[in-house]
C-alpha positions as CSV (number, residue, x, y, z in Angstrom):
1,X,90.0,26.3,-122.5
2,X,92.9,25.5,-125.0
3,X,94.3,27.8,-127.1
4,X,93.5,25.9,-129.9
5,X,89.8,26.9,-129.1
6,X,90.0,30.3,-128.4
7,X,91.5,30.6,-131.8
8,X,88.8,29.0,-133.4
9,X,85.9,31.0,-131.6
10,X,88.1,33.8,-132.6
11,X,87.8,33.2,-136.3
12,X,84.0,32.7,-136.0
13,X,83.3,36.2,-134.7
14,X,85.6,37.4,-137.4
15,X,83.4,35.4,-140.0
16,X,80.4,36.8,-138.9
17,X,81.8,40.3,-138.3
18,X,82.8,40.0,-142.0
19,X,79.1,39.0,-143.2
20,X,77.5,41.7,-140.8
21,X,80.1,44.1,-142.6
22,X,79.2,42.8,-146.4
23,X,75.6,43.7,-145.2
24,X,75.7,46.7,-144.6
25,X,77.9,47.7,-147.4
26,X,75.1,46.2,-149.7
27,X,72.6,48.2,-147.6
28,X,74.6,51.3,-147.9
29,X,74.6,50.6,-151.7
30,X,71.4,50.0,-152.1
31,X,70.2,53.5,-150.5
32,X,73.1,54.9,-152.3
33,X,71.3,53.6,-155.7
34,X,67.7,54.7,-154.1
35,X,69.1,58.2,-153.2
36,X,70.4,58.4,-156.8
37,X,67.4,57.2,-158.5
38,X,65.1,59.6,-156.1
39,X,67.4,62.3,-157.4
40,X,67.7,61.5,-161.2
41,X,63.3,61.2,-160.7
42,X,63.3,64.5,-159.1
43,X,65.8,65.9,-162.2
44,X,63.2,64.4,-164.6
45,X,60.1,65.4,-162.8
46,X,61.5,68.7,-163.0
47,X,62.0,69.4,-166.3
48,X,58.9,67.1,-167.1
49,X,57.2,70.0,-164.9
50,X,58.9,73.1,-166.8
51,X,58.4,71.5,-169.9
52,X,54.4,70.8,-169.3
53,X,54.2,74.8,-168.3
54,X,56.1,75.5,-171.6
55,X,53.5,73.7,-173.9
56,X,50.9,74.8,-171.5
57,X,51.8,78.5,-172.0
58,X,52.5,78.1,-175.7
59,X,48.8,76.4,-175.7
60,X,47.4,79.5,-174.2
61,X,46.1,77.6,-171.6
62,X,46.7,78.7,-167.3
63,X,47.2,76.4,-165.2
64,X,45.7,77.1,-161.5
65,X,48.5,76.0,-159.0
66,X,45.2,75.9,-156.5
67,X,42.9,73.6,-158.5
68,X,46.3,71.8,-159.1
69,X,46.5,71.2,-155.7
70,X,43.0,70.7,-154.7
71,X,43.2,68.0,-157.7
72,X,46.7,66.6,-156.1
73,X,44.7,66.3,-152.6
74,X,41.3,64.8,-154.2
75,X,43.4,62.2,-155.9
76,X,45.8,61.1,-152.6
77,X,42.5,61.1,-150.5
78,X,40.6,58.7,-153.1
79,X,43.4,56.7,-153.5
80,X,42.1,53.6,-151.5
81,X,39.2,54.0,-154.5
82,X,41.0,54.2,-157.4
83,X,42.8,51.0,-156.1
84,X,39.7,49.8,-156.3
85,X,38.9,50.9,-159.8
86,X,42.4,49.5,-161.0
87,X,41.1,46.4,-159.3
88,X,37.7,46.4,-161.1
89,X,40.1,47.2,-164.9
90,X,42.1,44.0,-163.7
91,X,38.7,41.9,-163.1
92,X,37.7,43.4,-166.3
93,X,40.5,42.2,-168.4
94,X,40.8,38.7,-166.5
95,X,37.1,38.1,-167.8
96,X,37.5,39.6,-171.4
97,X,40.1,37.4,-171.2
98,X,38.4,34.3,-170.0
99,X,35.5,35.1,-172.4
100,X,37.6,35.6,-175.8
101,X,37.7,32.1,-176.6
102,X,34.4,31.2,-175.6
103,X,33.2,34.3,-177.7
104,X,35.5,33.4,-180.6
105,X,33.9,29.8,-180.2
106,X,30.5,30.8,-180.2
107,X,31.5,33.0,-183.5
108,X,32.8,29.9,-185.5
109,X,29.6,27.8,-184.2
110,X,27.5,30.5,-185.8
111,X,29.1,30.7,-188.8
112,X,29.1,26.7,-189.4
113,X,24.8,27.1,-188.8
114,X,24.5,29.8,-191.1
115,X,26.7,27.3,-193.5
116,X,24.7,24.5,-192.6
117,X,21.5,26.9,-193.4
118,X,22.7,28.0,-196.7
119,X,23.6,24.4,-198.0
120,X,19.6,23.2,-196.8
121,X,18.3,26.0,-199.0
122,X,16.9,27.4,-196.3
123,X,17.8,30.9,-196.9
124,X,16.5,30.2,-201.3
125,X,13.2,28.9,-199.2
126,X,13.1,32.5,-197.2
127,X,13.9,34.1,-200.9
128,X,11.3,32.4,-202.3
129,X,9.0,33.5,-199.6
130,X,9.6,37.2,-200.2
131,X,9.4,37.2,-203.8
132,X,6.0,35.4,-203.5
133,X,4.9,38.3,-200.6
134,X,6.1,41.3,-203.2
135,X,3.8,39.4,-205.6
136,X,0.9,39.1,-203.6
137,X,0.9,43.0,-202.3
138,X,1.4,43.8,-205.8
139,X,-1.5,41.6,-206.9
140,X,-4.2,42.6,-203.9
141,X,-5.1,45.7,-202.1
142,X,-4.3,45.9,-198.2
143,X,-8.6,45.6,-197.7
144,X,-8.4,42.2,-199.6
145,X,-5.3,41.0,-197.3
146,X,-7.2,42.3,-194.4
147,X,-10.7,40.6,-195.0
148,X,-8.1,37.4,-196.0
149,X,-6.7,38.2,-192.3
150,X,-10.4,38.3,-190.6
151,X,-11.6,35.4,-192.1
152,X,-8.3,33.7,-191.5
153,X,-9.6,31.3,-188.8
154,X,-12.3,30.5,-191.2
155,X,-9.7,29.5,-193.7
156,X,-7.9,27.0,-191.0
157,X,-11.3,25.5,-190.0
158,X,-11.8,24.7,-193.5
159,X,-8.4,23.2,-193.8
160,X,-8.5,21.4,-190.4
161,X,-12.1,19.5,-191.8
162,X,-10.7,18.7,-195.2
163,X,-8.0,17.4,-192.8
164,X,-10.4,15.1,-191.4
165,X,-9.0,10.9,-192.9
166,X,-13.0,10.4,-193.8
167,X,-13.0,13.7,-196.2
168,X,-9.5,13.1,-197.4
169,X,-10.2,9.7,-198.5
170,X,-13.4,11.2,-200.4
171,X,-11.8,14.1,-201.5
172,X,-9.0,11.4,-203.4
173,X,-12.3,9.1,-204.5
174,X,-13.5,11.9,-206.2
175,X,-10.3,13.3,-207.6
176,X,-9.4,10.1,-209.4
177,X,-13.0,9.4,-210.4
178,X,-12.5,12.9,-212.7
179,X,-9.2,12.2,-213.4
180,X,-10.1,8.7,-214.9
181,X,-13.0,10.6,-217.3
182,X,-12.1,11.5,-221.0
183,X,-14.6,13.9,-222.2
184,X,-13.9,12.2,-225.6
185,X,-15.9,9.0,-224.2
186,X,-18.2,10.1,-222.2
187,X,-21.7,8.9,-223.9
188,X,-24.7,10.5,-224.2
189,X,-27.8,9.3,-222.1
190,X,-31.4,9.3,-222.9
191,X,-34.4,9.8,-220.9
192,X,-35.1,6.1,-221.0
193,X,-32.0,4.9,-221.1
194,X,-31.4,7.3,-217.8
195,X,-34.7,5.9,-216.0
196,X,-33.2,2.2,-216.7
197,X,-30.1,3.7,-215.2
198,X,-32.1,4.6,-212.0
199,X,-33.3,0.8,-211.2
200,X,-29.7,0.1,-210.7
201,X,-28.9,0.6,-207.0
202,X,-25.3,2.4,-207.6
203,X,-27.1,5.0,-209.1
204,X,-29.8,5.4,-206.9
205,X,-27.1,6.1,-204.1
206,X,-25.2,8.2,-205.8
207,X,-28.7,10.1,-206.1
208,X,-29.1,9.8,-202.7
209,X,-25.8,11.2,-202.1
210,X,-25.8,14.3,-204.6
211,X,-29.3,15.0,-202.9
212,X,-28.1,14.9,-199.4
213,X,-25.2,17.0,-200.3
214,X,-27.1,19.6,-201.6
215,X,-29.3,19.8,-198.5
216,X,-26.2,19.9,-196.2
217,X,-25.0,22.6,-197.9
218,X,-28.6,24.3,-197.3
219,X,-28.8,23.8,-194.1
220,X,-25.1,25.4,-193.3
221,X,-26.2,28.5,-195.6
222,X,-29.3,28.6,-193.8
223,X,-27.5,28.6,-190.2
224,X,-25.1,30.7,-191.3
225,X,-27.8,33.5,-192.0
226,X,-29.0,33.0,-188.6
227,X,-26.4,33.8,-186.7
228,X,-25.8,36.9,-188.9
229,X,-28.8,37.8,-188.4
């Protein structure tokens, strides 16, 4: 082995005994500047402490140094639980925060329906509606708007028939057939005129169809009773 070598083997154990050195000066700092933080903490908790007892005795208030430290011991042996709890407050806030603009969104899309609603006259429609219900209980007892409610389904049958395209279409025959009548020219009939009238075979079916009326409506009243009886 040449000199040379040795030399330069020599300088790499001096470079790394320089960088083991610089380590452990920054080690030595660094527990320095942990020692000195401990000490300044335990300076402040200190006076923090004194201080509390100060307000605490102006307060009037004694502290127990034994529930003080049965509270101390509680809270280091249910640590592992409130990590969970702090755990549970994170989850918490990740989901409010997950949910604000979904919320928020949800807001805005309700206020744009309600919009939409006003602008339809929707909510004038539900105006409208109360107004008419104040007149109505101001107008009828509560027995008249209760037999209205018991013969409610009544009421609905009734509509559901005149429903019906065959009684509609009659129902509009007859309609217009009044509608087209002027009292003014109606003209007077007389017995003999009203028996020439009869040979005609229009008239004789419209007869037929007043008579059959009539007895329909008989026969309903007269079932009716029945089952009332």
């Amino acid at each position: 082995m040449t000199e040379k070598s040795v030399q330069k083997q020599i300088d790499e154990i001096n470079r790394k005994l320089d960088l083991i050195l610089d380590d452990i000066s920054v080690q030595r700092q660094s527990r320095e500047a942990v020692n000195d933080l401990v000490d300044d903490l335990a300076v402040v908790g200190k006076d923090a402490f004194k201080n509390m007892v100060t307000e605490l005795d102006n307060a009037g208030i004694e502290l127990d140094s034994e529930v003080l430290r049965c509270l101390i011991l509680r809270l280091v042996r249910n640590i592992s639980s409130l990590g969970m709890v702090l755990e549970t407050l994170e989850s918490i806030t990740d989901i409010t925060r997950d949910l604000t603009p979904i919320i928020k969104q949800i807001g805005l899309d309700g206020v744009q329906k309600f919009h939409e609603i006003e602008q339809k006259g929707y909510l004038e429609v539900a105006s409208q509606i109360g107004k008419t219900m104040d007149t109505i209980l101001s107008r009828y007892s509560i027995e008249e708007i209760k037999n209205l409610s018991d013969n409610l389904v009544r009421v609905v049958d009734t509509l559901t028939a005149i429903g019906n395209p065959e009684v509609l279409n009659k129902i509009d025959s007859a309609v217009v057939a009044l509608k087209d009548i002027n009292p003014e020219d109606i003209e007077e009939y007389s017995v003999w005129r009203l028996m020439r009238q009869l040979n005609k075979p229009e008239v004789r079916k419209s007869f037929g169809f007043i008579m059959a009326f009539i007895k329909n409506i008989s026969k309903q009243n007269n079932t009716k009773k029945l089952i009332n009886n």
